[in-house]
C-alpha positions in Angstrom: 0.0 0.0 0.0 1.5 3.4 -1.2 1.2 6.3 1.6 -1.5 7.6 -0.8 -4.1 4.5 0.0 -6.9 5.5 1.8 -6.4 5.5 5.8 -9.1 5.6 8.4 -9.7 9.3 9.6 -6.8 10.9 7.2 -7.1 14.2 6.1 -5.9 13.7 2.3 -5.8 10.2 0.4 -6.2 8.7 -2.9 -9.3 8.7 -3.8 -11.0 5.4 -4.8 -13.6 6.6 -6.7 -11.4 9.3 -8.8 -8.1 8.3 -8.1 -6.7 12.0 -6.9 -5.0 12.7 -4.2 -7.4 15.2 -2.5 -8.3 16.5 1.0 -11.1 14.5 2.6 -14.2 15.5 4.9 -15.4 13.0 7.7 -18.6 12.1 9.1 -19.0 9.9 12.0 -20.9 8.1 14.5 -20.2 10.6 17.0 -20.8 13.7 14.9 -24.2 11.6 13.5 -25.7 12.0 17.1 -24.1 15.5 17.5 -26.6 16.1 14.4 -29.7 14.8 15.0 -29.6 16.7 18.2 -29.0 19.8 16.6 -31.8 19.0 14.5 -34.5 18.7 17.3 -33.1 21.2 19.0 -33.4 23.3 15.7 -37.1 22.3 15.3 -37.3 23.5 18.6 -36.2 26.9 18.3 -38.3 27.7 15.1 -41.5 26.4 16.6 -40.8 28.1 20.6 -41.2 32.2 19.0 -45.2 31.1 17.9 -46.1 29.5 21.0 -47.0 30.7 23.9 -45.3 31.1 26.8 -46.8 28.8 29.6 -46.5 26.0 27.0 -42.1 26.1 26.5 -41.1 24.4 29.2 -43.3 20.8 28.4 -42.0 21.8 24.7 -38.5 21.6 25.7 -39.4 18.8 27.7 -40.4 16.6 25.0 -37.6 18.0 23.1 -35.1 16.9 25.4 -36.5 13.1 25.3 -37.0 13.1 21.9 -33.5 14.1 21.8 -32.3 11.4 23.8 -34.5 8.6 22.4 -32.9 9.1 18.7 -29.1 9.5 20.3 -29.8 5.8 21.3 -32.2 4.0 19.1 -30.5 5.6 15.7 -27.9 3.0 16.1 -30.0 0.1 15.9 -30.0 1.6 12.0 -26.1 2.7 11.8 -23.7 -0.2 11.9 -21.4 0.4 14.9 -18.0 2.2 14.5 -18.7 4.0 11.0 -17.6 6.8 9.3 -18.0 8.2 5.9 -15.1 9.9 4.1 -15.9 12.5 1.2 -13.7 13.4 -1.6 -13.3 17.2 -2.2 -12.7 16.3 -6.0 -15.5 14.5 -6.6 -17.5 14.8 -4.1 -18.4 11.3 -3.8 -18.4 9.6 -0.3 -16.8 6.3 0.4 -17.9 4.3 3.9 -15.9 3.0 6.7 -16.7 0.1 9.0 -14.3 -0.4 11.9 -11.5 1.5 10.6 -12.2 -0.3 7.2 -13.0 0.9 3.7 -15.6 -1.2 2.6 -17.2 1.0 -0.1 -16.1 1.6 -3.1 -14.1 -1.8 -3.3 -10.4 -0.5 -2.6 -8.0 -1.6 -5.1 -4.8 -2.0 -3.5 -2.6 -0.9 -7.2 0.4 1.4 -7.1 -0.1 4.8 -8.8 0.6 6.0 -12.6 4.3 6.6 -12.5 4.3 10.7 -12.7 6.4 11.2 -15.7 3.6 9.6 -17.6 1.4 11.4 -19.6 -2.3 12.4 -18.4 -4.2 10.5 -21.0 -1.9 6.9 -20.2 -2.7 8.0 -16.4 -6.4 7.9 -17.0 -6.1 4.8 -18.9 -4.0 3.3 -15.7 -6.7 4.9 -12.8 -9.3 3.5 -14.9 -8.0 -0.2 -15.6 -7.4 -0.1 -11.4 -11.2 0.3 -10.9 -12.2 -2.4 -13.0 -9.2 -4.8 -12.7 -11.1 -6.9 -10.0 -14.6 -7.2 -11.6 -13.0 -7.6 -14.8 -9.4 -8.7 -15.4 -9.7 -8.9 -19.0 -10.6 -5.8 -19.7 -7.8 -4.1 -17.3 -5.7 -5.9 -19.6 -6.7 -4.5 -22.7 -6.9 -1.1 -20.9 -3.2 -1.9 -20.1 -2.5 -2.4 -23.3 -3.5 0.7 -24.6 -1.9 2.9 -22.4 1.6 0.5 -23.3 0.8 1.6 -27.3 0.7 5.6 -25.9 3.8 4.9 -23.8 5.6 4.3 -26.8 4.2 7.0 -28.7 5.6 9.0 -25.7 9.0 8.1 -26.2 8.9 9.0 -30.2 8.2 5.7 -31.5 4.5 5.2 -33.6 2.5 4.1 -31.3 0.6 2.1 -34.3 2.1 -1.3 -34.1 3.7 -2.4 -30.5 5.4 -5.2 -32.0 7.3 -2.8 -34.2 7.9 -0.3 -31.8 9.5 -3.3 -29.7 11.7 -4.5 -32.8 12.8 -0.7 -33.4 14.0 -0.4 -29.9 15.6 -3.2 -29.8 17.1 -2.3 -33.1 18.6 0.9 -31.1 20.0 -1.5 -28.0 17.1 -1.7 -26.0 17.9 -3.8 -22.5 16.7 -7.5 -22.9 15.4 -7.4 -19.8 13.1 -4.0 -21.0 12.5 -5.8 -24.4 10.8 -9.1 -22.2 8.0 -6.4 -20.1 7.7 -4.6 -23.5 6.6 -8.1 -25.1 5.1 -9.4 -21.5 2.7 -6.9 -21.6 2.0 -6.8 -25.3 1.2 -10.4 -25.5 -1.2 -10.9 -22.3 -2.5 -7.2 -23.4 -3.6 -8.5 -27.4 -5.0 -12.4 -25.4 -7.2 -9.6 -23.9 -8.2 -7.9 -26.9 -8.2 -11.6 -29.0 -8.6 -14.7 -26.9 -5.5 -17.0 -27.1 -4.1 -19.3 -24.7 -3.9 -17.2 -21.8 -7.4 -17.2 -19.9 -7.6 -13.7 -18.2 -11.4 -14.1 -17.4 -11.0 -14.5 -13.5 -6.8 -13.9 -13.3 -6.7 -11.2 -11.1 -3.0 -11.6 -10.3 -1.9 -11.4 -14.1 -3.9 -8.3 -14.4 -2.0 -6.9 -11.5 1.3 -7.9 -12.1 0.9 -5.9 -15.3 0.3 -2.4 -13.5 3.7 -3.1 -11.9 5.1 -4.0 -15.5 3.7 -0.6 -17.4 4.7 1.4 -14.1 8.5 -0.6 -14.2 8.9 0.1 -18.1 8.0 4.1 -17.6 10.9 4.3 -14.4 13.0 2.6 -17.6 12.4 4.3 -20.3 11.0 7.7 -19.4 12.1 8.5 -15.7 15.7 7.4 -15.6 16.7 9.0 -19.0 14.9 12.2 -18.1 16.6 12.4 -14.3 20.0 11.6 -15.9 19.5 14.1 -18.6 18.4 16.9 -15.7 21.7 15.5 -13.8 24.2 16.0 -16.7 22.9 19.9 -18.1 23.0 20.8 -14.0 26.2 19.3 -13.7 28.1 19.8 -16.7 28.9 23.8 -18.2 27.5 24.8 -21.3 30.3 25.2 -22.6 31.8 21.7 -22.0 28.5 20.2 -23.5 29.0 22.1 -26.5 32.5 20.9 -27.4 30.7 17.0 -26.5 28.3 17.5 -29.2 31.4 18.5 -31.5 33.0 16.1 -30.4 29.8 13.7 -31.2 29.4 14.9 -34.5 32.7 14.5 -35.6 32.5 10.7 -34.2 29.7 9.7 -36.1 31.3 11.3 -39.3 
């Protein structure tokens, strides 16, 4: 679970239903009595100003026991020890028993790799939601999002395959060239049923969030931190005379 998961009474999580980090609002069992007080007394208050006098005190009165008879029998109706979280982005509400989430169904997946771009992210925070109910079509959403990765690196983004064979072409690590296919392969038996039965295979379909997210850190993250590293690092000047020095090289 990433520090981002949602945790009983936290101020700021991941949302489950949007997937954004966002501040959260609580509402619990306590604050559910503190309420239905303030109700009654509320209905009190409005009412007291058209009645008349020698009638408010048996008015508050039966306030008062109403009051107390809905602080206690409202939890014959509440299961004990909840608490409702709501999303400032969405403003949908997710419910808590015993320091549990247990609605919407909490999908335990890592989150997007940042460097990604917003479109593969969506595809990511969507196949998370469904990957349970449906592990085939997380796949296939998977999938996708591994054709736009490649597009975001400067290949096509048509073919996978030949985006693969390209890389590989320019030196790509074995070991990136086996997620590349690893993902493309399950990805297309989701897309057109082969020998892999992805119908109830929950733990393929996960695996291959940790696959597109490992194949980003590879070939998007690291370059771009080591790039950062050497123009902070090295002069302007000194990089100039590389690229000479480059250029001369490959004539």
């Amino acid at each position: 679970m990433t520090k981002d998961n949602p945790t009983f009474m936290d101020n700021q999580f991941q949302c489950p239903h949007c997937g954004v980090v966002a501040q959260q609002k609580w509402f619990n069992e306590a604050e559910a009595s503190s309420t239905i007080n303030s109700i009654i007394r509320h209905i009190y208050f409005d009412y007291r100003v058209n009645i008349r006098d020698y009638q408010q005190e048996t008015l508050e009165a039966f306030i008062k026991k109403v009051g107390q008879f809905f602080s206690t029998e409202y939890k014959k109706a509440i299961p004990p020890n909840f608490a409702i979280s709501t999303c400032n982005s969405c403003s949908k509400i997710a419910l808590w028993i015993d320091r549990e989430i247990i609605f919407p169904r909490l999908i335990l997946v890592d989150r997007p790799n940042e460097d990604l771009s917003e479109e593969i992210k969506s595809l990511y925070n969507e196949a998370s939601r469904i990957y349970i109910d449906s592990p085939k079509g997380a796949t296939a959403l998977l999938r996708l999002a591994l054709q736009l990765l490649l597009k975001q690196i400067g290949k096509e983004g048509k073919n996978i395959n030949n985006d693969i064979k390209e890389l590989v072409s320019e030196g790509l690590s074995p070991k990136i060239q086996q997620a590349l296919d690893l993902l493309r392969v399950v990805g297309n038996n989701a897309v057109h049923p082969g020998q892999i039965n992805l119908d109830d295979n929950r733990d393929i379909a996960l695996k291959l969030f940790h696959l597109l997210n490992y194949i980003a850190n590879e070939l998007i993250t690291k370059p771009k931190e080591l790039d950062t590293l050497y123009n902070e690092i090295i002069p302007e000047s000194t990089r100039l005379h590389i690229n000479q020095r480059d250029k001369l090289t490959r004539t």
